[in-house]
C-alpha positions in Angstrom: 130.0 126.5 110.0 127.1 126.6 107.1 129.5 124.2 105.0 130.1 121.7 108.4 126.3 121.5 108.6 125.6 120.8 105.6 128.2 117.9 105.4 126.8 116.3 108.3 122.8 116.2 106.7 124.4 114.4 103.8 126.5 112.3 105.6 123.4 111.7 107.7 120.6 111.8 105.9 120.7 107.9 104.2 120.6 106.7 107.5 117.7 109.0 109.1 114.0 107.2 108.8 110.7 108.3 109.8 109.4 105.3 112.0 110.9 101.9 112.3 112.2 99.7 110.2 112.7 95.5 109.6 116.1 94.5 109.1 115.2 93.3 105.2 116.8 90.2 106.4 114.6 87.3 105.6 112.7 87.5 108.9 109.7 86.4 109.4 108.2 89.4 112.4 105.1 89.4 114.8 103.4 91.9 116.6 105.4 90.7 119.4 108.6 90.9 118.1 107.9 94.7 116.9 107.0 95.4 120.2 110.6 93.8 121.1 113.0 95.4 118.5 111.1 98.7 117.5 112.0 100.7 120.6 108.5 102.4 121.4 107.4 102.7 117.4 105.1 99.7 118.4 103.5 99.3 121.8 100.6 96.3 123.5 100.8 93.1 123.8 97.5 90.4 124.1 96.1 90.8 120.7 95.9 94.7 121.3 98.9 97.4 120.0 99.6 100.7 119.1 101.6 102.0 116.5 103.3 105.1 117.2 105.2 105.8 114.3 105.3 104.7 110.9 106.3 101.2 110.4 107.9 99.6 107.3 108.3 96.1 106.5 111.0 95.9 104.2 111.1 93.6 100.8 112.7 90.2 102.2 110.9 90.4 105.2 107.5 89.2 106.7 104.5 90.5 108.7 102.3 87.9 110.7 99.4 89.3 112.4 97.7 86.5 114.5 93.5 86.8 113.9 91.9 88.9 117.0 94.6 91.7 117.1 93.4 95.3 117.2 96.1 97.5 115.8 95.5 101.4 117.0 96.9 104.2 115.8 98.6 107.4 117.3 96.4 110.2 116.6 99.1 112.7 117.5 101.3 111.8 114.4 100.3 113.6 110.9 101.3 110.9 109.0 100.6 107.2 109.9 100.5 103.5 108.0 102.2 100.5 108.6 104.2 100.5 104.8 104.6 96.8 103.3 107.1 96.4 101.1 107.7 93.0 101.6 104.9 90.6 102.7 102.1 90.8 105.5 100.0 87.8 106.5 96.9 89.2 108.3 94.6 86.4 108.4 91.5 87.0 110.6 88.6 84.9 111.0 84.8 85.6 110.7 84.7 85.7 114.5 87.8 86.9 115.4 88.8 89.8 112.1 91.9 92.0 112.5 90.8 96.2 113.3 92.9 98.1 112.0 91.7 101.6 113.8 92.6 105.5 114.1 90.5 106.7 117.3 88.1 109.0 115.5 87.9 109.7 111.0 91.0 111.4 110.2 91.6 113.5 106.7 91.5 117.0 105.4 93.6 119.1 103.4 96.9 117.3 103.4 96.0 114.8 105.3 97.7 111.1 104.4 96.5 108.5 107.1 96.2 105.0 106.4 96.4 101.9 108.4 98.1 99.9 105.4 100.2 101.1 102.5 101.6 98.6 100.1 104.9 99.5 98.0 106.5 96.8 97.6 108.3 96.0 94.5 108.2 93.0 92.2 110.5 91.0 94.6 108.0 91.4 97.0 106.2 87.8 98.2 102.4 87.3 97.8 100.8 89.4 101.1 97.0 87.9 101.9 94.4 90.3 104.1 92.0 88.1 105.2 89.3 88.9 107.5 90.5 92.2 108.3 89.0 95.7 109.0 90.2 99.3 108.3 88.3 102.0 109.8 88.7 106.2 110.3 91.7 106.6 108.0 91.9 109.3 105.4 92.6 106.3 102.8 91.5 102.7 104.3 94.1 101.0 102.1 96.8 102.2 99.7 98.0 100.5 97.2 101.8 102.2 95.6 102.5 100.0 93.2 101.7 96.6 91.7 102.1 94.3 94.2 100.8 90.8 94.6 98.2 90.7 97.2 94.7 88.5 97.7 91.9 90.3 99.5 89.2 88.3 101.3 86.2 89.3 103.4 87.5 93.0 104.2 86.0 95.6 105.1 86.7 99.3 105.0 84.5 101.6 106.8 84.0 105.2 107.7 87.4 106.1 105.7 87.6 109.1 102.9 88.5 106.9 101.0 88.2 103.3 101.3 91.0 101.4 99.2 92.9 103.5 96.7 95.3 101.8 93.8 
C-alpha cells in the first residue's frame, strides 16, 4: 500500500500547483479573463478583485491590468503574490494608479507575502509598472531573477520590505 502511494505522488506531483496557472500559450490575459478561467483563484469584477491563491503568469504569456484596478489579497492564505514569469502590463495613471493591497501589514518569522514577484527568465518580454501601488506586504515587490522590467511613478508603502532584488 506504502509502495501504491508513493507511485501515485510521483505520478502526480508534476501536475499539482499551488494557485492558478496561464496556459504559457501566447495569450494575452485580463483581470477579467482570470476571473473567467481561474476557477475562484481570482474573484471581482469593475476595476476591483481579489486574489485568492497564488497566481502565475507563465513565460509566453501576458498580464494587462487596466489603470483604476484595486487588486486585494486573501489574508487567510500564508503565502500570496501574483508570480510573473512572463510579462505584466500594469499601467496606471496619476489619477487613477493600480493598489496592489493585503487588508492589514503582513510579515513575521516566515512570513513571504508579496503582491508581485518577478521570475521570469530571459525569454521573458519587457513587463512595465507604471503608476502602481504596493502596500501591507511582507516584501512590496520581489524581484527572482533578472528580468527586464521599467518602473515608473511607484510607490511602496507600509511593506517590511519595500522592493527586494
Amino acid at each position: 500500500m506504502k509502495k501504491m502511494i508513493k507511485g501515485l505522488f510521483v505520478l502526480l506531483a508534476p501536475v499539482m500547483t499551488w494557485g492558478y496557472s496561464t496556459l504559457d500559450t501566447g495569450v494575452s490575459w485580463s483581470m477579467d479573463d482570470l476571473v473567467a478561467n481561474s476557477g475562484g483563484a481570482v474573484t471581482g469584477t469593475n476595476f476591483n478583485y481579489q486574489l485568492n491563491e497564488n497566481i502565475f503568469i507563465k513565460e509566453n504569456d501576458i498580464l494587462r491590468i487596466a489603470s483604476g484596478t484595486t487588486i486585494t489579497y486573501d489574508d487567510a492564505i500564508s503565502w500570496s503574490a501574483l508570480v510573473v514569469q512572463g510579462t505584466l502590463l500594469a499601467r496606471g495613471t496619476e489619477d487613477r494608479s493600480i493598489l496592489f493591497t493585503f487588508s492589514e501589514l503582513r510579515g513575521g518569522v516566515g512570513d513571504k507575502d508579496r503582491p508581485l514577484e518577478f521570475s521570469g527568465s530571459t525569454g521573458s518580454s519587457n513587463s512595465v509598472l507604471e503608476w502602481i501601488i504596493c502596500e501591507n506586504a511582507d516584501y512590496g515587490l520581489l524581484i527572482k531573477h533578472s528580468t527586464p522590467l521599467t518602473l515608473k511613478n511607484c510607490t511602496f508603502r507600509n511593506n517590511n520590505r519595500g522592493m527586494y532584488a
